[in-house]
matplotlib code that plots the C-alpha trace (Angstrom):
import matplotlib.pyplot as plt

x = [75.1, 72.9, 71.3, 68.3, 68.7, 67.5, 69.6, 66.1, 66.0, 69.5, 69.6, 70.2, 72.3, 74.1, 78.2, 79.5, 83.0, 85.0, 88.7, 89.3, 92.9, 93.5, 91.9, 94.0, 91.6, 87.6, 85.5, 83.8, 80.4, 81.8, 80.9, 77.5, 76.5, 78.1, 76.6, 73.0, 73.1, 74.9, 72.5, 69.0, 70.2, 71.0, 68.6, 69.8, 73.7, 75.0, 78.2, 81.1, 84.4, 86.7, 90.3, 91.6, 95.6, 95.4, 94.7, 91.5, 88.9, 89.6, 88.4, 85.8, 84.3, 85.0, 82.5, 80.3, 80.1, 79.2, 76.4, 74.9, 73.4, 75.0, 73.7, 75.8, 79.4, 82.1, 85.4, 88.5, 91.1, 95.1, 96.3, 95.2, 96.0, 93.6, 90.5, 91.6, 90.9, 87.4, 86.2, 87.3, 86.1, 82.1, 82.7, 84.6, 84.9, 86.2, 89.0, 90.7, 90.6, 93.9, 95.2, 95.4, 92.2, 92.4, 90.0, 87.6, 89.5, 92.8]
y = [-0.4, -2.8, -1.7, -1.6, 0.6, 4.2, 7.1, 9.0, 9.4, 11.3, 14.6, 16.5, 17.2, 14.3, 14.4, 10.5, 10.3, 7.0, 5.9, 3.6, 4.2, 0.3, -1.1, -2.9, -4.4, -3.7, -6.9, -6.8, -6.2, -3.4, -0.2, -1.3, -2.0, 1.6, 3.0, 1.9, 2.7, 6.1, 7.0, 6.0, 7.9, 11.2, 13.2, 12.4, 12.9, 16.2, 14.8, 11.9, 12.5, 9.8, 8.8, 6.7, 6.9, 3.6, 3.7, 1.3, 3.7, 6.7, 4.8, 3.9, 6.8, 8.4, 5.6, 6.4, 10.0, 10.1, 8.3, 10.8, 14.0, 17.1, 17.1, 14.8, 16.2, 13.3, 14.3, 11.7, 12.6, 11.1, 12.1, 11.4, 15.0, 16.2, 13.7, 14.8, 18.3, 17.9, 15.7, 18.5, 21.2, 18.7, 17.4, 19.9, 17.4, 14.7, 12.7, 10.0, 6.6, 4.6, 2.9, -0.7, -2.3, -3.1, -4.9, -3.1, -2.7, -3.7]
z = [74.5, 73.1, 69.3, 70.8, 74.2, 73.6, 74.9, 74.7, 78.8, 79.0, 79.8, 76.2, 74.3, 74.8, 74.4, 74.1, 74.4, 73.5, 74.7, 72.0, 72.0, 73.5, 70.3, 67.7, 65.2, 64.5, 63.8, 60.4, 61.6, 64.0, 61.3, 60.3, 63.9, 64.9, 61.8, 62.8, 66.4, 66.1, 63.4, 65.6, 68.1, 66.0, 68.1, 71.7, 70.3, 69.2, 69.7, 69.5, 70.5, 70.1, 71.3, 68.5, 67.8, 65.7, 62.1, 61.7, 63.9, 62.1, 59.0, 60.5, 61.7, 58.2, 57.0, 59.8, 59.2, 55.2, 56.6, 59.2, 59.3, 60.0, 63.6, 65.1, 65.4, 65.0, 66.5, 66.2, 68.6, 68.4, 71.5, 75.3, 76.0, 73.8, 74.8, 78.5, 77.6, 75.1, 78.6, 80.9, 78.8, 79.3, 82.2, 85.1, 87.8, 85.5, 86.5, 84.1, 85.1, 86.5, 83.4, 86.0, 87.0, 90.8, 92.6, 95.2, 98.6, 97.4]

ax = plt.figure().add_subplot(projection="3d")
ax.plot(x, y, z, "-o")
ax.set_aspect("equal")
plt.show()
């Protein structure tokens, strides 16, 4: 979402999860741009949960999190199993995407 969007129109509060899991390195610019955006939307999030087995997000999101207040609730999860279940404990009807993109109708 683009730094300047506003997640001020979602219902609240807002629970963002994140599958990075597919992710192998993070651009340079990646934790001040997350950094900023995360942080001017503090009052729509109460919380992040991300899947993030590799190393690099992890420390990332430790960066992140010295930076925020105490509202928003950063959670960096290791295992699929365990983002399946903080989704489905949000979100009851949620089902996990296939892993394979497939065209419409195919």
């Amino acid at each position: 979402m683009p730094a300047g969007r506003s997640l001020s129109l979602c219902p609240k509060p807002l629970t963002w999860f994140v599958d990075a899991s597919a992710t192998e390195r993070i651009a340079s610019a990646v934790p001040e741009l997350a950094l900023t955006w995360i942080a001017s939307q503090q009052a729509n999030l109460e919380r992040v949960v991300m899947l993030a087995p590799t190393g690099a997000i992890p420390l990332l999101i430790d960066i992140v999190k010295t930076q925020l207040k105490a509202s928003t609730s950063i959670a960096v999860l290791q295992s699929p199993e365990q983002f399946a279940e903080a989704v489905k404990a949000r979100v009851a009807d949620w089902v996990p995407a296939e892993a394979e993109y497939r065209e419409p109708g195919l």
